[in-house]
C-alpha positions as CSV (number, residue, x, y, z in Angstrom):
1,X,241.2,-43.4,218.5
2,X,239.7,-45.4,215.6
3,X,241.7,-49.0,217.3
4,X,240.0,-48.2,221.0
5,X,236.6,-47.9,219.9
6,X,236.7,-51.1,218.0
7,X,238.4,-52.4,221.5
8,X,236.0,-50.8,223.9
9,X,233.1,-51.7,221.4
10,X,229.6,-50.1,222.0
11,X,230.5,-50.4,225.5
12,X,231.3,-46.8,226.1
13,X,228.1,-45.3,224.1
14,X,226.0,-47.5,226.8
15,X,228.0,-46.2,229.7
16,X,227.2,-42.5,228.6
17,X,223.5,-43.4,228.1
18,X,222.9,-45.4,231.3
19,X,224.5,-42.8,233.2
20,X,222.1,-39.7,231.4
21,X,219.5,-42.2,232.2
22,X,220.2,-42.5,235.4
23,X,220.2,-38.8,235.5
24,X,216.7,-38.1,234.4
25,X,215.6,-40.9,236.5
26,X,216.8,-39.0,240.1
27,X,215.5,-36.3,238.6
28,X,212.4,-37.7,238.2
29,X,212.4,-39.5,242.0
30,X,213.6,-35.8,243.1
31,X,210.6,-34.2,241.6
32,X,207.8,-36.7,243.4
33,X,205.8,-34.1,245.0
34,X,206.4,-31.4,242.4
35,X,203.0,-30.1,241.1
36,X,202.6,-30.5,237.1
37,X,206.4,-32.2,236.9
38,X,206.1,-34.5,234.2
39,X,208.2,-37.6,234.4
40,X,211.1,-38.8,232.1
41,X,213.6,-41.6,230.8
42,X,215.4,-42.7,227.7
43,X,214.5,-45.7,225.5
44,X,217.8,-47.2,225.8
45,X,217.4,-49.7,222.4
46,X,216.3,-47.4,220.4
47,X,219.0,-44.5,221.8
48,X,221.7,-47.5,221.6
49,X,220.9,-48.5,218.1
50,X,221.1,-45.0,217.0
51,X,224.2,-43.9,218.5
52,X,225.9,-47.5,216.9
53,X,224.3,-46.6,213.4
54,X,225.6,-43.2,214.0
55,X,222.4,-41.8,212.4
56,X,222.5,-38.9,214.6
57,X,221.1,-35.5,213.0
58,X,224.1,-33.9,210.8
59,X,224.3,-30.1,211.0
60,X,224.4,-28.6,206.9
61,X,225.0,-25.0,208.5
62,X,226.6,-23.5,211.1
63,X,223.8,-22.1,212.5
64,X,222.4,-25.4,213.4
65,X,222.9,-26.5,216.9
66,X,224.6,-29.5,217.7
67,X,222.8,-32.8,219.6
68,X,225.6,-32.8,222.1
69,X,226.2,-36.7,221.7
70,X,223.7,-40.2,221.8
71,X,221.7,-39.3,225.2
72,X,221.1,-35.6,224.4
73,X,217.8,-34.0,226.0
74,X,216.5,-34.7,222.6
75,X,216.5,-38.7,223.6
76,X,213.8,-38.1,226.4
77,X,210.7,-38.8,226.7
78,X,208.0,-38.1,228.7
79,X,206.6,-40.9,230.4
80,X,202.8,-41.6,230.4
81,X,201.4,-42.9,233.9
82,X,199.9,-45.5,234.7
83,X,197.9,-44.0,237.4
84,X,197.2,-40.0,237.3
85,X,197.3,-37.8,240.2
86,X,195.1,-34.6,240.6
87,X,198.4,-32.2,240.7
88,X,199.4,-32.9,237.0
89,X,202.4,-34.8,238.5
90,X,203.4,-38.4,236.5
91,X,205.9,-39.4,238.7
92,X,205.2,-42.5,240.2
93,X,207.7,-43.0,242.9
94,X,207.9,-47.2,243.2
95,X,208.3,-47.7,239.4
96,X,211.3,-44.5,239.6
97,X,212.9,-46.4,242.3
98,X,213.0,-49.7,240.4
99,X,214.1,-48.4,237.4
100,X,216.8,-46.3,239.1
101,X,217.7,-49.7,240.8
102,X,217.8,-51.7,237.4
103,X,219.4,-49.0,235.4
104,X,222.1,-48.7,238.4
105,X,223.0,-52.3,238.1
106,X,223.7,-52.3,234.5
107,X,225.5,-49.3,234.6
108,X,227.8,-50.8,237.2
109,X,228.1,-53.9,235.2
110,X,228.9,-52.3,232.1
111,X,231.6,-50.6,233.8
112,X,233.1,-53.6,235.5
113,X,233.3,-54.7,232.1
114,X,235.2,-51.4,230.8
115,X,237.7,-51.8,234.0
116,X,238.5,-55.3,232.7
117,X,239.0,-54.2,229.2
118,X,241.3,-51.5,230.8
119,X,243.4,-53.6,232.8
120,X,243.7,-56.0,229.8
121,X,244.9,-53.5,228.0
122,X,247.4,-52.2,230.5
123,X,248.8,-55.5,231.6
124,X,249.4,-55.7,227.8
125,X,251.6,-52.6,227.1
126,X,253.3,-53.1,230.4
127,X,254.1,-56.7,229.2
128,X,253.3,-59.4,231.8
């Protein structure tokens, strides 16, 4: 597996994350007129650059319980608005959408890319 991570580079890691990003981010647009529903998204450098270090938390027991990968709910965080509103709620619905837009164009993109790697790949084993 070792060979196809070095292929696929960090590619993969930022597929997972834009996708739990984009995740959080519906949920967020989803939650709009939710009373006291705070809003939030992943810092996608930072999470990136930590799942690429692989400086993850280690479990030393087996009680400890495991992060669950690079974009785990530990990665989230709440966002602070840049307007309030009276019901507690911090979603603010145009800078959701447009986020959800952005992050929905890279994830797309970084896919296109992983398809090509793919079909590289195949075209190579099956020779032509």
């Amino acid at each position: 597996m070792d060979v196809l991570d070095n292929y696929f580079g960090v590619h993969g890691q930022a597929l997972e994350l834009r996708s739990k990003r984009l995740e959080l981010l519906a949920s967020n647009i989803a939650n709009a007129a939710t009373p006291g529903y705070k809003a939030r998204d992943i810092d996608f450098a930072s999470q990136l650059k930590q799942a690429q270090s692989g400086t993850a938390l280690a479990a030393t027991s087996t009680g400890h319980i495991g992060m669950g990968g690079p974009a785990a709910a530990g990665g989230a965080l709440y966002r602070i608005p840049n307007q309030s509103s009276l019901d507690g709620n911090t979603v603010e619905l145009s800078t959701e959408q447009t986020r959800f837009g952005e992050n929905a164009v890279q994830y797309q993109t970084t896919l296109a890319f992983l398809n090509g790697r793919i079909s590289t790949l195949t075209r190579a084993l099956k020779g032509e």
